[in-house]
N, C-alpha and C positions, 0 to 999 in steps of 0.2 A: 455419391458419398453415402446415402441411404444405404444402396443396394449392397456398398460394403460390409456397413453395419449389421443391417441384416442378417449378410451371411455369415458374418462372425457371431453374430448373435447364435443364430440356428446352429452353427459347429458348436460353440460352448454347452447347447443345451443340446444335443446329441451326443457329446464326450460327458455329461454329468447324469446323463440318462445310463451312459455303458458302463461308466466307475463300478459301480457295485458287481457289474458282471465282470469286470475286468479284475478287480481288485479284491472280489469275495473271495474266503476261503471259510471253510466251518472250523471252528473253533474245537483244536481236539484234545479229548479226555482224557487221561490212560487211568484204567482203576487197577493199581497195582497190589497185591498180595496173596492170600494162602486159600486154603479150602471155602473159607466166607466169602470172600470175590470170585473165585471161579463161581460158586453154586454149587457144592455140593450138598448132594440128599435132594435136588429141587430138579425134577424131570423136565419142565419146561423150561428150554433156555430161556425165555420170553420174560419168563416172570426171575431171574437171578437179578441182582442188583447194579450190573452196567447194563442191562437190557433195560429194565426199567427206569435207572437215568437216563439212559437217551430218550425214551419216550418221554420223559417231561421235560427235558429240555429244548428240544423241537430237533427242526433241520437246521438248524446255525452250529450247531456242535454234531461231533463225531468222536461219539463213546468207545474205546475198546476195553475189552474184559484181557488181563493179562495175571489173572489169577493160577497159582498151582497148587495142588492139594498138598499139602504137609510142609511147605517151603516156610524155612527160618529167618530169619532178620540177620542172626547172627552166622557170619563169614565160616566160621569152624563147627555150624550146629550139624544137628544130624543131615540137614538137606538145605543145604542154602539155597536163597533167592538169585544170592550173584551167579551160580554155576547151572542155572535154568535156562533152557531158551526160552521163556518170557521175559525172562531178564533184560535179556538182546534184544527182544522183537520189541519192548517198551522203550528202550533208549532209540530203537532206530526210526519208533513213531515221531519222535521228536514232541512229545503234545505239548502243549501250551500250558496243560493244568495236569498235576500229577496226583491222584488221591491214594496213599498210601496205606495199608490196612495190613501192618504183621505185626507180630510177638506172641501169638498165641502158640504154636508151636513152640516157641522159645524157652515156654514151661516146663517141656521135658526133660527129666532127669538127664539126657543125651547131651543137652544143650544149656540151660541156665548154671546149674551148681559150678560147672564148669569154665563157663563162658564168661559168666555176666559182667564181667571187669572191662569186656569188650563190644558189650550192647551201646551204651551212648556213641562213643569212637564209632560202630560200625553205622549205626542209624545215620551220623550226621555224613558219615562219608557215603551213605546212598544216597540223601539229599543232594550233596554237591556236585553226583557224578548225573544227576539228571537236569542238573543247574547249566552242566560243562554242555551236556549234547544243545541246549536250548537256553542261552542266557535268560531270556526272558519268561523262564517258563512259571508257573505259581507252584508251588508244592504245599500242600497238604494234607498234614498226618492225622491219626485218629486214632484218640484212645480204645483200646480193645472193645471188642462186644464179649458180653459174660460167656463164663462159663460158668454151668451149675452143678450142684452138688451130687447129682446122681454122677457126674465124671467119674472114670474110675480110678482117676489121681487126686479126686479135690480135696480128700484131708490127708490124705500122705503128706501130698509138695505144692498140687497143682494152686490152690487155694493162697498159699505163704506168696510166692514165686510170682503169679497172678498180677497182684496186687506193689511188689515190686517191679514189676515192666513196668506196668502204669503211673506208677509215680516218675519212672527213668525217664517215659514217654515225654511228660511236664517239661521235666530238665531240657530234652533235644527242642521241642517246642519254642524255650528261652534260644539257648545256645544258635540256632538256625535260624530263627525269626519267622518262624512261620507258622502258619495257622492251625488249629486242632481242632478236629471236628466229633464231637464225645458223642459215640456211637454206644458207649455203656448203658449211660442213666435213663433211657429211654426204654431200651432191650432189659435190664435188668429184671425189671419190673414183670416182663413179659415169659417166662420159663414156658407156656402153652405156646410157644411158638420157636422151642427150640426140643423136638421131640429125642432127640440123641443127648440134649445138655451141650452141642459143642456149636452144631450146624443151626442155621435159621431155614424158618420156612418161605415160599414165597410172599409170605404176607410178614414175616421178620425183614427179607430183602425189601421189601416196600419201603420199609421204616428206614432204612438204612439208604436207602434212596433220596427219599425224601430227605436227610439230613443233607447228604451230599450235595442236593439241589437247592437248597436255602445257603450256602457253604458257598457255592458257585455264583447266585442269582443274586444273594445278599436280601431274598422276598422268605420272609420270615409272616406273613399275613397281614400285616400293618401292626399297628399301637392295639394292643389288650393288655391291659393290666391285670392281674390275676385276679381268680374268679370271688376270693373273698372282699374284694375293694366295688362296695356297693353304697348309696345314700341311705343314709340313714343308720350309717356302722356306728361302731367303738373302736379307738385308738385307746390302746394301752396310756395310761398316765406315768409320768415318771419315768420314763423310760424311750430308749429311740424311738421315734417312729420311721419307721419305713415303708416306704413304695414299692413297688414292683412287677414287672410283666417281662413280655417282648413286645418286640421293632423290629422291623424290617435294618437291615446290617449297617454301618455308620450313620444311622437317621439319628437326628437330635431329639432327645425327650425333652419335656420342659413340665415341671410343678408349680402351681402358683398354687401356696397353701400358709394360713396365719398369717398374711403382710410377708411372707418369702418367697423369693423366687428360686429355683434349682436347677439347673439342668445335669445332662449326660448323653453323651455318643453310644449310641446301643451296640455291643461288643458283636466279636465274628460268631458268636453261637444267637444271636438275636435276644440276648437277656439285657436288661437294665436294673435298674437297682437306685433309689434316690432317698436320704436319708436326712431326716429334720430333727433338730436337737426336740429332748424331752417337753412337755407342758404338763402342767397340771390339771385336776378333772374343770373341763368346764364345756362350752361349746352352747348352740351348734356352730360348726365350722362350715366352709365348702373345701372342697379343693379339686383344681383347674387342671387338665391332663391335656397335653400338646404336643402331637409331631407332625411332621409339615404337611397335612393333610388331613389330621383328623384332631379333635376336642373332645374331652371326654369330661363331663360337669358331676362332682359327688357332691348333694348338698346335706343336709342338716346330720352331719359329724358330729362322734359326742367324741370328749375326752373321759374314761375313765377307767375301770377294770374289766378283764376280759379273765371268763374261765370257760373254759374245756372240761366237757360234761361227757364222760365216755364211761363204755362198759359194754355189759346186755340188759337182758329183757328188764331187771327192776331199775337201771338207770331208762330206759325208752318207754318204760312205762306211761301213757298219757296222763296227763292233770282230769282229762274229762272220767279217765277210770277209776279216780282215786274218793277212798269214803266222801274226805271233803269237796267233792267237784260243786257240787250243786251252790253250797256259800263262798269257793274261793272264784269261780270263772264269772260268775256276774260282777267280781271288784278286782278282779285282773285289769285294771288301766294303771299302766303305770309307763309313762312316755320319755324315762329313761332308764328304764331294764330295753334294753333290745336282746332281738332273738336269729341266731344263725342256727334256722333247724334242717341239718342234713340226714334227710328221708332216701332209702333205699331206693329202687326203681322196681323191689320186689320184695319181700319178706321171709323169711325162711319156715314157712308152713311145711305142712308134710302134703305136700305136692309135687310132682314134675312142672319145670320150666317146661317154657317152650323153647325153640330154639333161636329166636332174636336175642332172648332174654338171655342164654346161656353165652350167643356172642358178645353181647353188652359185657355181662360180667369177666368175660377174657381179656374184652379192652379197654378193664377197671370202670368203665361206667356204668357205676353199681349206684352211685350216690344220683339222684336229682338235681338240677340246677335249680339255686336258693337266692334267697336276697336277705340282708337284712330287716326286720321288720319292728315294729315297736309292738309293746303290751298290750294289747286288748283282748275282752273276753272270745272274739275271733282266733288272735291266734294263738293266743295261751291253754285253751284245749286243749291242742293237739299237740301241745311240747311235753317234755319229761316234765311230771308232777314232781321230783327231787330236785332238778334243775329250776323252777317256777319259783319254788317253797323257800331254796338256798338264794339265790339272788336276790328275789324280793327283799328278804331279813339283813342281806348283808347291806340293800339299799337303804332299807328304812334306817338302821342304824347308823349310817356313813354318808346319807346322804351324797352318793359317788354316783355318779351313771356309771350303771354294771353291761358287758355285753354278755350271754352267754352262749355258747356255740356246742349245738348238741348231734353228738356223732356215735350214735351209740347202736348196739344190733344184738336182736335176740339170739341167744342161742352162742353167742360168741365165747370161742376161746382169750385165752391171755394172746395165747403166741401169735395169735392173729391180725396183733395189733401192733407187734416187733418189727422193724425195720429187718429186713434182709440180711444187709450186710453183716448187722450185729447177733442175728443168730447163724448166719455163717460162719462165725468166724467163735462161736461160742463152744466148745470140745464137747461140752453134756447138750445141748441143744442141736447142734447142727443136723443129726440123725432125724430130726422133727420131718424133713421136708420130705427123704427118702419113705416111694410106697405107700404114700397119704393114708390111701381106704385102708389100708391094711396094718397102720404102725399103732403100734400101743403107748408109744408117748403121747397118742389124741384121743378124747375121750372118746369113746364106744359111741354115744348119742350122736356126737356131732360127724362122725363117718358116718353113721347108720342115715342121720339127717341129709347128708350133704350126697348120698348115693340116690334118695331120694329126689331130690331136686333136680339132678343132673340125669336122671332114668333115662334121658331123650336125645345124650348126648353124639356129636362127628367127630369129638375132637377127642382123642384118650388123651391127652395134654389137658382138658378141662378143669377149671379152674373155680374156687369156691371159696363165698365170704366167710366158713372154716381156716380155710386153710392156712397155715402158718405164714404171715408177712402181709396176707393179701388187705387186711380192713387200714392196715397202715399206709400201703402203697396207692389204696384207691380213694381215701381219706386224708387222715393224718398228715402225709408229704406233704399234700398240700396249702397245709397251713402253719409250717414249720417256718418261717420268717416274720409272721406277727407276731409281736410279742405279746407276752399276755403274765396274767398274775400267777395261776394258778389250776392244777387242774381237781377233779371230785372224780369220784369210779365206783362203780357199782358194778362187782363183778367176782367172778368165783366159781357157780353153779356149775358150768361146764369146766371145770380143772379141779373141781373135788374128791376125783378118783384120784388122784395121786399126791399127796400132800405134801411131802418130801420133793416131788418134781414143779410142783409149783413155789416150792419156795428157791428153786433157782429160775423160774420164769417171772415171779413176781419183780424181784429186785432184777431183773435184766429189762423187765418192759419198762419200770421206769427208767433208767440209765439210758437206753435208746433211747425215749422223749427230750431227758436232760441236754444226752447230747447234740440230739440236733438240734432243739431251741439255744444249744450251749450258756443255758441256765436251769440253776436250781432250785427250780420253782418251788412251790412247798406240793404232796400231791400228797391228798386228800382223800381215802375210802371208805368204804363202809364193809362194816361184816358180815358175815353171811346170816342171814335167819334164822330162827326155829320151822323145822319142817319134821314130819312123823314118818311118813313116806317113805322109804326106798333113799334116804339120808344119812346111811348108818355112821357115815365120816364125818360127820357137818362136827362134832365135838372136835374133835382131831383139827378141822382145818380152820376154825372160830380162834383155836389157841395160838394156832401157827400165824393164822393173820394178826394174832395180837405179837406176836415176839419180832416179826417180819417189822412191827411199827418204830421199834427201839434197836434196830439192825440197818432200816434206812435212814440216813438224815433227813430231815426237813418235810417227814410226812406223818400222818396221826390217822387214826380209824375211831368212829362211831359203832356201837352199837345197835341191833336191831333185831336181836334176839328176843326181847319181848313184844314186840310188834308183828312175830309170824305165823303162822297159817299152816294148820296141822297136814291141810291137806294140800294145797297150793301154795306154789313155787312162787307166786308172785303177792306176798301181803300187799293191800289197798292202803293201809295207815302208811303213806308217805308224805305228809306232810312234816310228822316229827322229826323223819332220815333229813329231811332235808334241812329242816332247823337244827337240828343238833350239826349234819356239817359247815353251817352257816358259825355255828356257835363254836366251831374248833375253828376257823379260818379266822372269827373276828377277834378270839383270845391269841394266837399264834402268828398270823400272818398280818391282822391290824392291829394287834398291843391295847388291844381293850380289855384289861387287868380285870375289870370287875366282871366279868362272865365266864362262866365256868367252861370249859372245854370238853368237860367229857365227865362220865360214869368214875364209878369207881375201880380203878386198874390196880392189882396188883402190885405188892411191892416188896413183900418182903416176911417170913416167918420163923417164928423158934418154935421147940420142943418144949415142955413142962411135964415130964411124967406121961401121961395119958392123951394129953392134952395139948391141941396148936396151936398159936396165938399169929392172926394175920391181920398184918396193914398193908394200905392202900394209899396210893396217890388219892387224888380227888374226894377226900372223905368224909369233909366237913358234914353233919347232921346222918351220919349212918342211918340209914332205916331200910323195911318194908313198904314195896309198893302197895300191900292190899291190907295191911296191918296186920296180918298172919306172921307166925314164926318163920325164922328164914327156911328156905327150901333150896334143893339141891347140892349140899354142900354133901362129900366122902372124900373119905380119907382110906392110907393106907397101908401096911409093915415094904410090902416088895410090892416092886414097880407094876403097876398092872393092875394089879388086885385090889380092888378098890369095896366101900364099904360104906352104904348112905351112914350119915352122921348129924349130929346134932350141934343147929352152930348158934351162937348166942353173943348180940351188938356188946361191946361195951365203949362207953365212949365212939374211940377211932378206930378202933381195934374189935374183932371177931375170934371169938373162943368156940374149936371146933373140937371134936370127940365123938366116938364112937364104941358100944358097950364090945364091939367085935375087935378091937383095936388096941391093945396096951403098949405098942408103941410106935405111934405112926411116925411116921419118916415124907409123905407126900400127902397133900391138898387137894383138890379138882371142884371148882364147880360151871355147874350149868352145861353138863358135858353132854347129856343126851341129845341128839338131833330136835327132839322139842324140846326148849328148855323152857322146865316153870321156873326158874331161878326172878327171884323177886327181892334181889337186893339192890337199891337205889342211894341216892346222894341228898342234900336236901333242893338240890333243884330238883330233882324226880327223874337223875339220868341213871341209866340201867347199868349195874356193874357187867366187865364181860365175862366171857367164858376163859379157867383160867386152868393151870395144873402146875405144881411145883416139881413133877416131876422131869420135866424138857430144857 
């Protein structure tokens, strides 16, 4: 009876030992679509995008490449996928998992304008005819990878068209049930890795690899919450809070945060998203991060306001370089201002990078990895002196824990800080991106600058924290789902050659921000300086940022033209910029009625003879800052021609004239690049630079 046992024993574990040989089979791929799945432009098969999934995904799967170059989605396009033999050799793989990658060709005039009535209809009937070879098989599709502007369709059609597939794509995704794997929002970002605008490189297929293989594996890296969720942050008051990272694919997150618990299933792209009704300012809080194998603990949380402190060099400007260092950094403790300071991994000196450094900046890691921090005379040095100056003020008054989050770079343009898609898609803008070094929509310095830095470059695709989209894609993106109060800006220097071009990049860089925080927050600037130098527009564009203030909703500017520096770009008195934008945000965004918001602004003038008579918002106690006669005020018959004049307080009102002049028609003051205009309020805020002619 033993021996029976036995032997039935030893057969059982001889048949459970062969199972796997017996019954293995590799698990197969099919990567189906157009020029991006075969690999073109990429000489090494090795490195195309089903070579490189199978290499990550082991020996247990068996990848085929069933890619053809210009093949359509669409049955009637100029070269359809069904009349290919790939078409055939993919249904006759029978695979298990089908990863679908068309419609970019669908773009073409050949194919879309034509077709598109019969893109859903045909997508879902290619889904179901790979369903028929292989009931069991998994299908999934994937939003386009870009195409960029240098295409030689993108503002014709390709651009409109584009963006139509991808939204159809969504729809077949519902309709089908099946999984979408967004091959865009990764690649977007990435144009140095798409040297034609249409094809990737083999380090584009990587990326796209990779997606596919997190898609497949459901290994998304484990639980990280994104990089701004640190101890010792600010949650916005008043408003959602939200969480957020990835997980590894149906893994359960879980929050334990204020006495609540939350959870969610982390979606097939490994995103989650966890959302706690509003509170008011107070804290500290913790809150608990949990997926079935890892804990993540954030403690001393404050509840209160959060600004976004952006721009260039006089927003980055240090607190330790500013006149006041020496008496404000020894009383910098302030243990609810916290500080999210995002420092470069390099600067924009007039030097060549080297070439790690020029890699980093391709693959947006341009910024350092930061943490929240509190106020001390340690790390309030090294923050923006305007950001230190504005928070403190807005704290001592409101006693609120303020966060502020400072993301700023010298030398920076406007455009550089615009989301993509929205100067894509903008008709005066979009020409920004074509021929970088060489377009004169950028200003001269910062090509000149950004030729410099890159001297060393491999990649003619290289890429720079100039360039149009890049400080928003390698920063900003990623802190577009915290909510926050408000933001401050300090910037201008480099868009001052064009004044007219910046006032449709001004009111489009905020509209970008708006939109993706999809609030209107209030956004807060300051103006540009007095400088003598090589500034001969600084009037001109002082004016335009003042009209630009009463043309966007919900934002205001400060003065800082008496505060500037004949010979440098960067005045040291920033302590006042940054009180006075404290003092526009606590009259307009906190309803503290008794503090004046601002200088005296323009508002309105009549004729008498010889003679103008002009009011002013904010005018209460008219005077001189130095107690001298006013200065800077001309007037003029025709537009242009302007003529120093002689202005004189009365009351609220300024009576101007000029012996050259009997009958002026326009105003101006403070227009020269150094302005001594020294007309103040009785708080002692600087009136701005004005003209009634614009």
């Amino acid at each position: 009876m033993n021996n029976t046992l036995n032997r039935v024993i030893l057969i059982a574990a001889i048949l459970l030992v062969s199972l796997p040989s017996i019954f293995s089979q590799s698990i197969k791929v099919a990567c189906v679509g157009n020029s991006v799945t075969y690999g073109m432009g990429i000489e090494n098969p090795d490195e195309r995008y089903p070579a490189q999934l199978q290499k990550m995904l082991g020996n247990e799967y068996e990848v085929r490449n069933f890619g053809h170059s210009g093949a359509t989605l669409l049955k009637n396009g100029y070269r359809p996928y069904w009349n290919l033999p790939e078409f055939e050799e993919a249904l006759n793989f029978k695979a298990d998992i089908v990863i679908i990658h068309l419609g970019l060709n669908d773009t073409d005039p050949r194919a879309w304008p034509k077709y598109r009535d019969e893109f859903i209809r045909d997508y879902v009937n290619l889904i179901e005819t790979f369903k028929q070879v292989n009931p069991q098989t998994n299908v999934i599709i994937s939003r386009m990878t870009p195409i960029f502007t240098g295409h030689t369709r993108f503002e014709s059609s390709t651009r409109d068209w584009y963006w139509q597939i991808q939204d159809a794509i969504e729809v077949i995704a519902k309709i089908s049930k099946v999984e979408i794997i967004d091959l865009h929002t990764p690649l977007h970002r990435r144009p140095d890795l798409f040297p034609d605008n249409l094809h990737p490189t083999g380090e584009g297929a990587k990326i796209i690899a990779e997606k596919a293989f997190s898609s497949i594996t459901g290994d998304f890296g484990g639980l990280k919450p994104a990089s701004i969720f640190t101890s010792g942050m600010v949650l916005q008051r008043n408003k959602p809070i939200i969480f957020w990272g990835t997980a590894n694919k149906n893994e359960t997150v879980e929050i334990n945060f204020h006495n609540q618990k939350k959870s969610i299933t982390v979606n097939s792209s490994g995103n989650w998203e966890i959302e706690f009704p509003p509170l008011q300012a107070g804290g500290p809080y913790s809150a608990a991060i949990y997926s079935s194998d890892k804990e993540i603990i954030l403690n001393d949380i404050l509840i209160g306001d959060i600004w976004l402190c952006s721009g260039q060099s006089n927003m980055e400007f240090k607190l330790s370089q500013a006149t006041t260092a020496s008496e404000d950094i020894p009383q910098a403790n302030y243990s609810k201002i916290r500080l999210y300071n995002m420092q470069p991994i390099v600067y924009t000196n007039n030097e060549a990078w080297d070439i790690p450094t020029l890699k980093n900046i391709n693959q947006l890691k341009y910024f350092t990895k930061t943490s929240w921090q509190k106020t001390t005379p340690e790390t309030a040095k090294n923050i923006s002196a305007i950001a230190y100056h504005f928070g403190k003020t807005i704290h001592l008054e409101t006693d609120v824990p303020v966060g502020l989050i400072i993301n700023a770079i010298g030398g920076s343009p406007a455009e550089a800080w615009i989301d993509r898609y929205t100067l894509e898609h903008h008709d005066r803008l979009v020409g920004m991106f074509n021929n970088w070094s060489k377009n004169d929509f950028i200003n001269q310095w910062c090509r000149e600058r950004a030729g410099k830095n890159s001297e060393l470059i491999q990649n003619s695709s290289q890429r720079h924290p100039y360039q149009p989209s890049y400080l928003y894609e390698a920063g900003i993106q990623n802190l577009t789902k915290l909510n926050i109060s408000g933001v401050i800006w300090y910037q201008g220097e480099s868009n001052e050659q064009n004044v007219e071009l910046h006032e449709v990049i001004f009111p489009t860089l905020v509209e970008s921000w708006r939109n993706a925080w999809n609030d209107d927050f209030p956004f807060y600037y300051v103006q540009l300086s007095s400088m003598a130098v090589g500034r001969e527009t600084w009037g001109h564009f002082r004016d335009s940022q003042r009209r630009l203030m009463y043309e966007i909703p919900n934002t205001g500017m400060v003065v800082s033209s008496d505060l500037g520096d004949s010979t440098d770009v960067h005045p040291r008195q920033k302590k006042q910029i940054g009180e006075r934008l404290a003092y526009l945000a606590l009259n307009q965004t906190y309803e503290v009625s008794d503090i004046t918001p601002s200088g005296p602004l323009f508002h309105d003038f009549f004729v008498e003879d010889d003679t103008a008579y002009l009011s002013f918002d904010y005018a209460d106690g008219l005077k001189t800052s130095d107690g001298m006669a006013l200065r800077s005020f001309e007037v003029a018959e025709f537009p242009g021609l302007f003529y120093p004049a002689t202005a004189v307080i009365e009351g609220n009102v300024i009576r101007v004239k000029s012996a050259n002049i009997k009958s002026p028609k326009y105003v101006r003051y403070g227009w020269s690049s150094y302005s001594n205009g020294n007309l103040i309020n009785s708080e002692g805020l600087p009136a701005s630079t004005f003209s009634t002619q614009y």
